[in-house]
C-alpha positions as CSV (number, residue, x, y, z in Angstrom):
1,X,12.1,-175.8,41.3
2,X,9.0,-175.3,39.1
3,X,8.3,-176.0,35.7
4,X,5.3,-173.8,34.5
5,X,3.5,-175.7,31.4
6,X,3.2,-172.6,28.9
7,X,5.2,-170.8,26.3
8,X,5.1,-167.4,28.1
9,X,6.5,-169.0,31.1
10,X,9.4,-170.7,29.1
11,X,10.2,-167.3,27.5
12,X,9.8,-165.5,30.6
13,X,12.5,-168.0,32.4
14,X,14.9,-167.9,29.3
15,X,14.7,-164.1,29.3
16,X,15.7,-163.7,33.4
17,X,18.5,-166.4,32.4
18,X,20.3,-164.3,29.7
19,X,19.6,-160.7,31.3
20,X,21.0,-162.2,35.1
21,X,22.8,-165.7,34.9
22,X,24.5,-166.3,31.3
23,X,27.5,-164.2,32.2
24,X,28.7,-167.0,34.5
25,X,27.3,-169.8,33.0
26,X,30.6,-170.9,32.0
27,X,32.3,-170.6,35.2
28,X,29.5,-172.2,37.4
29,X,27.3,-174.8,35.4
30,X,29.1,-177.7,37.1
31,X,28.2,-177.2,40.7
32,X,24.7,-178.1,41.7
33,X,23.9,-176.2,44.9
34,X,20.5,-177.9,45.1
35,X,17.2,-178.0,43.9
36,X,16.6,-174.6,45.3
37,X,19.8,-172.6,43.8
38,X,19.5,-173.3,40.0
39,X,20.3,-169.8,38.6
40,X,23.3,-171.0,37.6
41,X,21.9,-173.2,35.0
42,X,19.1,-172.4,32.2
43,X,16.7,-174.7,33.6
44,X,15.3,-174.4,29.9
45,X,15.8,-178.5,28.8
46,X,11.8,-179.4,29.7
47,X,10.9,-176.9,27.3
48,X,13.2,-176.9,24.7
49,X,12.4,-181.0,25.0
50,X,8.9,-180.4,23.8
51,X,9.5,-177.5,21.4
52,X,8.1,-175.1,23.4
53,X,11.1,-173.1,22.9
54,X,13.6,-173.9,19.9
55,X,17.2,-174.1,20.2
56,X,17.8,-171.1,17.7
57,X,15.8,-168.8,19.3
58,X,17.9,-169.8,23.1
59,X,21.2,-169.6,20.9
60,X,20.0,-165.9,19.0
61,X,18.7,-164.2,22.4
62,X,22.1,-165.4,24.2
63,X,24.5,-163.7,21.2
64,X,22.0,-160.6,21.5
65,X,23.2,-160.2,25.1
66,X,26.8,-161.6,24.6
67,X,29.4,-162.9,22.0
68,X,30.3,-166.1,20.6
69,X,33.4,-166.5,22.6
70,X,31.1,-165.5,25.9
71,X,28.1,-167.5,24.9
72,X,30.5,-170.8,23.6
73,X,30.2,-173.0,26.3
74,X,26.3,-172.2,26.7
75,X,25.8,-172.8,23.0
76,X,27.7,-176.1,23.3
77,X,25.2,-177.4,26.1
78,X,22.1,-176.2,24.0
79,X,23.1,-177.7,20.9
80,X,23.8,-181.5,22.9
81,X,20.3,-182.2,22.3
82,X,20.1,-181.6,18.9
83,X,23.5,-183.5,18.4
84,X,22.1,-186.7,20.4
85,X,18.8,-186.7,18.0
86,X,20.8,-186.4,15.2
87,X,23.3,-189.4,16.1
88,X,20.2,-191.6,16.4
89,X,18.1,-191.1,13.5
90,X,21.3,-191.8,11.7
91,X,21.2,-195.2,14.3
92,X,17.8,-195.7,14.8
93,X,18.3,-199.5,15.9
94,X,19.9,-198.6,18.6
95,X,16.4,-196.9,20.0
96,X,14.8,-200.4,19.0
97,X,17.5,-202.4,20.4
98,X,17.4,-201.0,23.6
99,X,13.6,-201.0,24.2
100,X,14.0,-205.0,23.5
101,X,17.0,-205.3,26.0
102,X,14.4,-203.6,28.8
103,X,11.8,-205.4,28.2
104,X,13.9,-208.6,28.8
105,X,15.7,-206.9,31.7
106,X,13.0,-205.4,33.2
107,X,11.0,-208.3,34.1
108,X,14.0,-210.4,35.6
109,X,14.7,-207.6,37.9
110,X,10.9,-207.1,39.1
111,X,11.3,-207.9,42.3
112,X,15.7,-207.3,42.9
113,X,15.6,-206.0,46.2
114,X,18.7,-203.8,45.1
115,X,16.8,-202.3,41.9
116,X,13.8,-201.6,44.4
117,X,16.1,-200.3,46.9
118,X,17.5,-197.7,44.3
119,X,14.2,-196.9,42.8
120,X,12.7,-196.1,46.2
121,X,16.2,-194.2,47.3
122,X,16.8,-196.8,50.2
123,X,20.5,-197.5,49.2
124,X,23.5,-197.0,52.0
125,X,24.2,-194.1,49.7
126,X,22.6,-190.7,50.9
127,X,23.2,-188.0,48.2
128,X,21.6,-190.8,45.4
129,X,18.8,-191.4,48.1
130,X,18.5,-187.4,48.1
131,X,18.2,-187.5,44.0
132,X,15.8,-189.8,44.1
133,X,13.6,-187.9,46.1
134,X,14.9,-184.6,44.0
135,X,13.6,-186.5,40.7
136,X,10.8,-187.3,41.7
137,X,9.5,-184.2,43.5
138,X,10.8,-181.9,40.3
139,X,10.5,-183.9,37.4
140,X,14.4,-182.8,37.1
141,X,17.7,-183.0,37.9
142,X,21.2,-181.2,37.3
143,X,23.1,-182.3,34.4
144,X,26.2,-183.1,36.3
145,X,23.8,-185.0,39.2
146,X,22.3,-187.1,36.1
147,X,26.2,-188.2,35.7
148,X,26.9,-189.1,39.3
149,X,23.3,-190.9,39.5
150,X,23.8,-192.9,36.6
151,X,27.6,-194.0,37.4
152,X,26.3,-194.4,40.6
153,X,23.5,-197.0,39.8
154,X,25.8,-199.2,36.9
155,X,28.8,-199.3,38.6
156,X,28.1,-199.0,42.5
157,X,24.7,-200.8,42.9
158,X,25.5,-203.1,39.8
159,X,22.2,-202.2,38.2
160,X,21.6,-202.5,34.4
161,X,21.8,-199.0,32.8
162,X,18.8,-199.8,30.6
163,X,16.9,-199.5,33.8
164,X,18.3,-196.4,34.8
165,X,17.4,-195.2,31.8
166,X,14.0,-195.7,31.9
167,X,13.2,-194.6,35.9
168,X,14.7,-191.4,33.7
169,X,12.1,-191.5,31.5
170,X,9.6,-192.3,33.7
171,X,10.1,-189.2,36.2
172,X,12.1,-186.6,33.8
173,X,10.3,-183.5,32.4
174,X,13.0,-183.0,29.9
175,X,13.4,-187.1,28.8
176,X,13.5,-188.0,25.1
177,X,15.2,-191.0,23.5
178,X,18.1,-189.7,22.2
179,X,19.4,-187.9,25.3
180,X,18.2,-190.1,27.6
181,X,19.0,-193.4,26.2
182,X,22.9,-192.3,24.7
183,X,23.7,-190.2,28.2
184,X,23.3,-193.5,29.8
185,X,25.0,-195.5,27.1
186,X,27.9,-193.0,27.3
187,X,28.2,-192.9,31.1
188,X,28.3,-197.3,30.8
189,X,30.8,-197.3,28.3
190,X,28.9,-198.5,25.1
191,X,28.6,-195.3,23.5
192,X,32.0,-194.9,23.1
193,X,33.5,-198.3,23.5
194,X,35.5,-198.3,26.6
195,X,35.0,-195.0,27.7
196,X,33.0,-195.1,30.9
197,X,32.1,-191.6,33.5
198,X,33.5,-192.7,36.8
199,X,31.7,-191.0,39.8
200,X,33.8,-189.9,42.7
201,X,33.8,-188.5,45.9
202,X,36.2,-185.5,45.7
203,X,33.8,-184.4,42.9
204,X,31.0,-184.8,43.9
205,X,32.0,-183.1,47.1
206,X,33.4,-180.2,45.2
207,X,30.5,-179.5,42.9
208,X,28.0,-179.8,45.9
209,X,29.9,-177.6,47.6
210,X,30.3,-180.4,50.2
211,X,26.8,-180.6,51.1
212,X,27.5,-184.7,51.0
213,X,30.0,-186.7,53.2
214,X,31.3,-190.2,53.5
215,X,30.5,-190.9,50.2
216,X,31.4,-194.9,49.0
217,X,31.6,-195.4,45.2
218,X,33.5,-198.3,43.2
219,X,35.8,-195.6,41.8
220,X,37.3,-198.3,39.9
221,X,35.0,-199.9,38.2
222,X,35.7,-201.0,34.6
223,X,33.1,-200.2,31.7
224,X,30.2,-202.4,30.3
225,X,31.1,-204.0,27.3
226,X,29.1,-204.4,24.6
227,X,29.5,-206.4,21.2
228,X,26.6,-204.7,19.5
229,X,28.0,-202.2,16.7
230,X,25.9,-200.0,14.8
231,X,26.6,-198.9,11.4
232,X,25.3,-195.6,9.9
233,X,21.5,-196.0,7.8
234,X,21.9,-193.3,5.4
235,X,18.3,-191.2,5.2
236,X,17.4,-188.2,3.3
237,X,15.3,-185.7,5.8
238,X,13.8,-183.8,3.1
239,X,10.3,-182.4,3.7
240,X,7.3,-183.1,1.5
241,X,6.3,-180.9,-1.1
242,X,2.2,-179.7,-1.8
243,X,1.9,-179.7,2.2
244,X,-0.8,-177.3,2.2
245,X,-3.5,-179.2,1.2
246,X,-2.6,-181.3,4.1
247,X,-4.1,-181.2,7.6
248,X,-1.3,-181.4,9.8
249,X,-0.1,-183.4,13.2
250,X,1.8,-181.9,15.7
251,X,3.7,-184.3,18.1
252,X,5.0,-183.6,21.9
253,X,7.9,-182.5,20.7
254,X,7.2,-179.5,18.4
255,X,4.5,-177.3,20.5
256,X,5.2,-174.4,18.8
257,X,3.7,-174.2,15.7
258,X,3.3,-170.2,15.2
259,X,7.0,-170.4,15.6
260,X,8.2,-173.0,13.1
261,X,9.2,-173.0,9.9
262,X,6.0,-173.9,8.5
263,X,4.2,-171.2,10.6
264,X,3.0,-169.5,7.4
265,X,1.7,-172.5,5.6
266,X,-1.8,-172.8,5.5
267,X,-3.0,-176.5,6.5
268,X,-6.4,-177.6,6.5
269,X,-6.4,-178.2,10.4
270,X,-4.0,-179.1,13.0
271,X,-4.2,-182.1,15.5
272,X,-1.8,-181.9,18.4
273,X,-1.5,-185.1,19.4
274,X,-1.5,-187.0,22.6
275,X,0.3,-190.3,23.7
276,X,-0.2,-192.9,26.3
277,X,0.4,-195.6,24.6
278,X,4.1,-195.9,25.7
279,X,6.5,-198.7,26.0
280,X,8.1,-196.7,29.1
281,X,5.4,-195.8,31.0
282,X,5.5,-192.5,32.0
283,X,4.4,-190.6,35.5
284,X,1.2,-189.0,35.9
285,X,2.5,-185.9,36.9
286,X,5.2,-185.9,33.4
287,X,1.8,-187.0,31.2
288,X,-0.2,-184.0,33.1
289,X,3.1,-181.7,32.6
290,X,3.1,-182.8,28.5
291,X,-0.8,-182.9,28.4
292,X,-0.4,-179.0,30.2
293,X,1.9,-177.9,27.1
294,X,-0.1,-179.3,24.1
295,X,-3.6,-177.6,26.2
296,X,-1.2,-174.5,25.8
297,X,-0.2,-174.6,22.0
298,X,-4.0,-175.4,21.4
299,X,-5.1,-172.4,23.1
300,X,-2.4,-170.3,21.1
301,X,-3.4,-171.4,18.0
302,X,-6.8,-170.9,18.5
303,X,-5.9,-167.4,19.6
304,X,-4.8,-166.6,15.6
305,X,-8.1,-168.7,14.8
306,X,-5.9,-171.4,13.4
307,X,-8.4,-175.1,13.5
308,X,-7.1,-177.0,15.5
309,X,-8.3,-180.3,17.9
310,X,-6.3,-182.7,20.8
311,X,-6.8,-186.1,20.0
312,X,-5.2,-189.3,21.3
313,X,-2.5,-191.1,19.2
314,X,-5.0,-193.8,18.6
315,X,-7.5,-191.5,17.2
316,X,-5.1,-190.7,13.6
317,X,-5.9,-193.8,11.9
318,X,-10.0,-192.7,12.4
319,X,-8.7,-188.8,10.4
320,X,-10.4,-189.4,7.1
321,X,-8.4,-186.7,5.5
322,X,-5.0,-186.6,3.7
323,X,-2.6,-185.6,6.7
324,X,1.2,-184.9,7.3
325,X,3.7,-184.4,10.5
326,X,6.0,-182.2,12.1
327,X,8.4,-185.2,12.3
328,X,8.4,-186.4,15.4
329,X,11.9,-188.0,15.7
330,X,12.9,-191.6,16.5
331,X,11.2,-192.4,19.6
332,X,7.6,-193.5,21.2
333,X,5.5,-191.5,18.7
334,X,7.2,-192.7,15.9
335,X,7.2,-196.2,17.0
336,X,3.7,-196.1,17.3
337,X,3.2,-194.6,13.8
338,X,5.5,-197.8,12.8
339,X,4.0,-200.4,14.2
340,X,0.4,-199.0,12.8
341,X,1.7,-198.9,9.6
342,X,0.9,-195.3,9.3
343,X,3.4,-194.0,6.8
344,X,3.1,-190.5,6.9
345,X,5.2,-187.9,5.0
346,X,7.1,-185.3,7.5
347,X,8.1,-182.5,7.5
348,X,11.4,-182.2,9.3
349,X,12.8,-178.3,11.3
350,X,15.4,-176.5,9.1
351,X,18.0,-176.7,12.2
352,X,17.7,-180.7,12.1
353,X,18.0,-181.1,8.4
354,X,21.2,-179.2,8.4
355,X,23.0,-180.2,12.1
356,X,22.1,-183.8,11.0
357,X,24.8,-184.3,8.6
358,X,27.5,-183.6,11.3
359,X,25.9,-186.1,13.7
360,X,27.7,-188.9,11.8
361,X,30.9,-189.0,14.9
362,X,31.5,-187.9,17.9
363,X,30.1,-184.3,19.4
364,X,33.7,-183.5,19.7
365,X,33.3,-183.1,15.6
366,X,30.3,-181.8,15.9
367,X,31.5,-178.9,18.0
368,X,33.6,-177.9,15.2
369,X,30.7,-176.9,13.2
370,X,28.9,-175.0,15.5
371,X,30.0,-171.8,14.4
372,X,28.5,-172.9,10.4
373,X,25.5,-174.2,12.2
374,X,24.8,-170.7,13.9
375,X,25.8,-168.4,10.8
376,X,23.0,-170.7,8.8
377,X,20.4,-169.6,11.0
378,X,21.9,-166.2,12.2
């Protein structure tokens, strides 16, 4: 596994994906065979995470090589992300919510010898004690692993999921707080109330082509329960007009400027901006990965002679110059902005301001308007 922090790389991995492994994506992106045979999965997520890569251009280069009905599964998967983002900025209180819950959690479990056995993969369990090692060696883990972990840690080893959630964030190259935070919601059973992910032996035998044995899971477990309901904040994502007299930020999650929708806009100067000021503190080798990928956009853009500076987060209420930002969705970044009172105007992607509106139930709706979605941006 290896996660090379540039554009070319990203494009370079998505392009071997599609020409050698997209044909049987379908048929094989269940069964992780180990950290060392990924080709059957895109392996694209850290990237597409920070926008090094967008989803279009993943979905457009997959129907160049194959059709809808080929490519529909593959699509599906891509467009997850954008579906969890969407569901939150619609319920952004569940974000804040949350990061109260851990803070309250986290410091009565400090010293659990249970929650330090799990973090440190010293359970009785071997295949989580392998993933915990996997995590933190790569920065990543299978989808389908992230399912048996988290089941694994909620209902076997009785840990809350908020936790899980954040050892997540703290090791993942591909963590953000919609996926993150609503996978593990959804695998408790408070995403959808009462619908819980079960982990079990004879599947996680069968998608690990048995590389695991003896495996003891509560298999019957029932789901958490929670009576927190969250009701849809209506919000207008519309971007700001008279931009161009602007100087622009540019968060970790949209490091591709040339390729944006506002790559022919001409703003005064462009700060890519850093963050280490986080409520879930984050591992040095995820900060150097992120810090890696803006050092890259900056180089690109100074490439086309475009002005452009890093600075830390801190540093953007010292800019004594009318700015604006590629929104950087509900999360650490914004919070920040928040609690600064720095109201900025945004400008928000094309794909997000249309996928947005069909974020309002369940992805099983959502998936219905996939094929509008793609014919938008065709």
């Amino acid at each position: 596994m290896k996660f090379e922090a540039s554009r070319a790389k990203a494009i370079n991995k998505l392009n071997n994906f599609v020409e050698n492994n997209l044909s049987d994506y379908s048929k094989l992106r269940n069964f992780d065979f180990g950290p060392d045979k990924r080709n059957n999965v895109s392996c694209l997520s850290p990237y597409i995470t920070h926008g090094v890569i967008n989803e279009v251009e993943i979905i457009k280069k997959s129907l160049d090589k194959y059709s809808f009905s080929k490519n529909e599964k593959f699509i599906q998967e891509v467009l997850w992300r954008t579906y969890w983002k969407g569901w939150l900025e619609l319920r952004p209180n569940v974000w804040d919510d949350y990061l109260i819950d851990l803070k309250n959690i986290r410091e009565k479990y400090k010293n659990d010898t249970n929650y330090q056995n799990a973090i440190n993969g010293k359970t009785n369990i071997d295949c989580f004690n392998e993933w915990v090692s996997e995590l933190k060696e790569n920065n990543y883990l299978h989808n389908h692993t992230r399912m048996w972990f988290a089941s694994i840690w909620i209902f076997t080893l009785d840990l809350p999921w908020q936790l899980g959630a954040e050892f997540f964030m703290h090791h993942l190259y591909d963590g953000d707080a919609a996926s993150n935070t609503l996978g593990w919601r959804w695998v408790a059973g408070v995403q959808t109330q009462g619908k819980h992910y079960l982990a079990s032996e004879w599947n996680i035998k069968k998608f690990t082509k048995d590389r695991f044995k003896n495996i003891k899971l509560n298999e019957n477990a029932p789901p958490k329960i929670s009576d927190k309901t969250y009701s849809i904040i209506k919000q207008n994502f519309i971007n700001s007009e008279n931009i161009e007299e602007n100087s622009l930020l540019i968060f970790d999650n949209n490091l591709s400027f040339e390729f944006t929708d506002f790559k022919n806009k001409k703003f005064k100067k462009i700060y890519l901006i850093s963050n280490r000021d986080r409520s879930i503190k984050l591992s040095e080798k995820v900060m150097k990965f992120k810090s890696l990928l803006i050092n890259d956009q900056e180089h690109r853009l100074k490439e086309q002679s475009i002005d452009c500076e890093v600075i830390d987060i801190n540093e953007i209420k010292n800019i004594d110059e009318k700015i604006i930002g590629l929104y950087p969705n509900v999360g650490e970044n914004l919070d920040y902005l928040n609690t600064n009172n720095l109201n900025l105007n945004f400008l928000y992607r094309k794909l997000d301001q249309y996928s947005w509106q069909y974020c309002n139930k369940g992805f099983f709706n959502f998936k219905n308007y996939i094929p509008k979605i793609i014919a938008t941006f065709s």
